[in-house]
C-alpha positions, 0 to 999 in steps of 0.5 A: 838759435844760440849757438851750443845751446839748444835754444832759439831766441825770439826778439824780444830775448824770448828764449824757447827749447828746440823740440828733441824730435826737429831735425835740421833740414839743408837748403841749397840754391844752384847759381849757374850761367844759363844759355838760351841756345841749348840745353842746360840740363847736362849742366844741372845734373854736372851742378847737381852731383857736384854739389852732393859730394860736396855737401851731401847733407843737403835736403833740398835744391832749388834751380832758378826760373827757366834754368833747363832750357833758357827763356825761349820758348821753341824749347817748350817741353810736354808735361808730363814728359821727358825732363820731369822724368830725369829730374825725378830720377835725379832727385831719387838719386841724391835723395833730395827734394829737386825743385829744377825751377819753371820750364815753358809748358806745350799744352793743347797748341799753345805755351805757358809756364807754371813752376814744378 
């Protein structure tokens, strides 16, 4: 888009107007240290709520792969269950789209992965 106005340029210099009913939609992607050990749920909520005070026209978040629990897999949790259930209170919270990346999934005796 050039900047001011209105217009998005396509290579080469095809220049269209931007739709009157678009509107912008906000990104953001939380980086954070992840621990193996322990949970980092309270960290992603702390990470979470810092980041709409300070950006709260941000329409999704987006959390890395096996950002709430780490890589090991004794942290599988059943789906749907406990955590699933705070990340949708806090994206109803912040009134976002939440996407708290992948967590390992406890599913009839075994563990596997799938991203929510």
């Amino acid at each position: 888009m050039v900047q001011g106005t209105g217009y998005r340029v396509e290579l080469p210099c095809t220049i269209y107007p931007i739709p009157k009913n678009m509107k912008p939609f906000s990104i953001a992607g939380v980086q954070m240290r992840v621990n193996a050990s322990y949970s980092n749920v309270d960290a992603m909520k702390l990470k979470l709520d810092i980041l709409m005070n300070i950006y709260p026209w941000v329409d999704m978040v987006v959390f890395s792969e096996l950002c709430a629990y780490g890589p090991l897999t004794h942290n599988a949790q059943e789906v749907p269950g406990a955590f699933e259930q705070e990340m949708c209170a806090l994206a109803a919270k912040h009134g976002v789209w939440l996407l708290p990346g992948s967590i390992f999934e406890k599913k009839d005796g075994k563990i596997i992965t799938r991203l929510r």
